[in-house]
N, C-alpha and C positions, 0 to 999 in steps of 0.2 A: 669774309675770310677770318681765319682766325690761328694766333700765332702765340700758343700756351706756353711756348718756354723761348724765351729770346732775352740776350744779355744787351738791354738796350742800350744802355749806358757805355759799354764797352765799343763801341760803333766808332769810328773817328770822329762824325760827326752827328752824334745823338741827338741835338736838337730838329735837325732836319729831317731825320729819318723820321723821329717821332711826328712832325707835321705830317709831314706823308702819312703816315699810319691814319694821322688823327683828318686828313682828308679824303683818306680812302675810307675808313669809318671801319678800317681793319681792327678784332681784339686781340687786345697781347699783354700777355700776360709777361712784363720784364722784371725778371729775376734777378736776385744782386748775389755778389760773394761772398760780402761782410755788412752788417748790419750798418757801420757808417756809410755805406756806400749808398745805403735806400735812403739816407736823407738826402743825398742831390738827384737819385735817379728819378725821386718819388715827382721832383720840380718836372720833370722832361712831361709828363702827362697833362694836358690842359685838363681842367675841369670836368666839361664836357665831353671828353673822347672818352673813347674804347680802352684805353690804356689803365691795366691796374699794375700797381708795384707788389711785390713781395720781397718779406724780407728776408733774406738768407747769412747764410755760414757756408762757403763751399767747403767738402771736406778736403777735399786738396790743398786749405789752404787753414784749415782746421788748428794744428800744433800752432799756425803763427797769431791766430786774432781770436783765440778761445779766450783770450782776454776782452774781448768786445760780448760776451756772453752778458753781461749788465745792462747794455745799451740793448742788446734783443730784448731784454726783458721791458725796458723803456719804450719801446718802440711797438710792441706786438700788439698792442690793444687800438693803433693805428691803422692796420690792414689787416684785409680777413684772407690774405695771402701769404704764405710762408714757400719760401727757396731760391736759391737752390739751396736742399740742405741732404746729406745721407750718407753713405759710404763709399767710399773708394776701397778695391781692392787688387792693384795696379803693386806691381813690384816698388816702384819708387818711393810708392808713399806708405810700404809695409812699416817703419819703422818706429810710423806715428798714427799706428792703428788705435793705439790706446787712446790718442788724443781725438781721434776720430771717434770711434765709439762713445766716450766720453762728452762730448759736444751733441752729437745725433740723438745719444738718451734725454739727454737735458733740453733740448729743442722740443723733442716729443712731449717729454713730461711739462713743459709749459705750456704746451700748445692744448695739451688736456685741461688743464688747471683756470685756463682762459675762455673754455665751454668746444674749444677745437677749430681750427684751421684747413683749409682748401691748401695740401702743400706737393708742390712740385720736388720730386724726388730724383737723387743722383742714383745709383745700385750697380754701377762699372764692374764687374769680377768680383762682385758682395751682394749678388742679389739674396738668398740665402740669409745671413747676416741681416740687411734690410728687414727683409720679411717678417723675420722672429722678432725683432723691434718694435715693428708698428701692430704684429700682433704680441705685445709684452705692454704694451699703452693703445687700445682701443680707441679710447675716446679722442686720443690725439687730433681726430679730423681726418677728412676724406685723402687718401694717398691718391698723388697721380704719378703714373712713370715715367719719368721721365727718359727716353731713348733706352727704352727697354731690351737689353743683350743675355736675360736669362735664359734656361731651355724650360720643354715644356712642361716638365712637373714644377719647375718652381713658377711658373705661369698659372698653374689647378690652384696651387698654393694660393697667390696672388690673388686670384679669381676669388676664391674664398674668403679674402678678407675683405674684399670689395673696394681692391685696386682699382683706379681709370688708368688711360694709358695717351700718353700724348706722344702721336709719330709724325717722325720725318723721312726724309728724301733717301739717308743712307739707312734707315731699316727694310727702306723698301730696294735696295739694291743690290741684296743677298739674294741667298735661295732661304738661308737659313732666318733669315727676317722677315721674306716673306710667309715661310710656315708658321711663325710667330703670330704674324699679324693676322693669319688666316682664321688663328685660334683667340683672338681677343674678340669677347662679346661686343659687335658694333653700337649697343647702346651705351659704351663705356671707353670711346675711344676720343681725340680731338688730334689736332695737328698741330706742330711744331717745327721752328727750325732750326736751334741752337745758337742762329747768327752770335755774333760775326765767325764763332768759331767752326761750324760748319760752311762746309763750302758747295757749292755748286756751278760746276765747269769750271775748278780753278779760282772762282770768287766767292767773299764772302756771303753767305746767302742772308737774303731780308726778310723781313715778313712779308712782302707780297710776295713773294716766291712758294708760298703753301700754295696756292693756286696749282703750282707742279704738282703737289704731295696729292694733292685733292683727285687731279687726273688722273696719277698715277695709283691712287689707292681704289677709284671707283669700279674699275674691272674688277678687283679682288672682293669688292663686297657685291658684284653682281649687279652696282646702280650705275647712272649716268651720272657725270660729274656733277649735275643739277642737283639730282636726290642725293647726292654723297655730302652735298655743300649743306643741303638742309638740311639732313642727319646730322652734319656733327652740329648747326645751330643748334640743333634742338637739344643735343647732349648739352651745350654749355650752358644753354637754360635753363635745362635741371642740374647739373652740378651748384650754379650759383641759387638756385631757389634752397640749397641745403645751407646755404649761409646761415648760422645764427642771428 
């Protein structure tokens, strides 16, 4: 199984969760919000598990800890993960777009500068915006979507710059997400479940719960849950064989 954007750390009880993960021999790729945040998250990973950290900036929260922009830079040569990091384009947080843009270019441009990053991306109501960025810094490192809600031309876009797309539970519980996902090329897809801030049936959802996504995506790509579960192995062992 495998669980490309989960806020581990934000769990009530992240040490445990993380066991789990690291007994069940699930990957997960936990995401942080501010760059101090991936020096305790990074402790939750034992050694030997599945469990990789990235480091992020969410933009949401972008205008308050654009001051921790130093300590990314101290940190990035740590993991070959970066996010959650990208735009938001949500009414509430219009005010501190500038601060948002301004953090999202600077992450890019470091992330190039460092030979490039595997990074889990936010693009809420800014895909667009996104997009022109990570093609405005190429080398940046391979983008993945994360909970991708653009429509379909900026999807061709996407496609072109040689997006991945990491899905879960509620993109598959549209109509309009599942024509999304119908159109993401399967050798460029993995799963995700936002925990804890995604929910399923009313609760937090975990990383074992991709097992749903898994079920629920393998009709859409024509396989059996078996071949849907190798398929996306096989994508994440070639996204990480592009590691530097």
């Amino acid at each position: 199984m495998i669980d490309f954007h989960s806020h581990l750390d934000l769990y009530p009880n992240p040490t445990e969760v993380a066991s789990i993960c690291h007994k069940k021999g699930i990957y997960v790729l936990a995401v942080t919000t501010t760059p101090s945040a991936w020096i305790q998250s990074s402790k939750l990973a034992p050694s030997n598990s599945r469990i990789r950290t990235a480091l992020g900036l969410h933009p949401q929260i972008a205008h308050l800890r654009k001051a921790e922009l130093p300590l990314f830079d101290a940190l990035v040569n740590d993991t070959k993960y970066v996010g959650e990091i990208g735009l938001d384009g949500g009414s509430e947080f219009s005010p501190y777009w500038n601060d948002q843009v301004e953090v999202f270019l600077y992450i890019l441009k470091k992330c190039s500068h460092v030979g490039g990053r595997i990074m889990s991306i936010h693009s809420r109501r800014a895909t667009t915006p996104v997009l022109n960025l990570i093609k405005d810094i190429p080398k940046s490192g391979t983008p993945v979507m994360h909970w991708y809600t653009g429509n379909k031309t900026e999807l061709e876009f996407a496609n072109s710059l040689g997006c991945w797309y990491s899905i879960g539970m509620p993109m598959l519980s549209t109509q309009k997400g599942l024509e999304i996902v119908r159109k993401m090329p399967p050798d460029m897809i993995l799963t995700e479940t936002d925990g804890p801030f995604s929910k399923i049936l009313g609760k937090p959802a975990m990383p074992w719960d991709v097992e749903q996504t898994v079920n629920k995506l393998a009709p859409i790509l024509g396989k059996s849950s078996q071949s849907t579960e190798q398929l996306l192995h096989d994508n994440l062992k070639r996204l990480v064989q592009n590691i530097i």
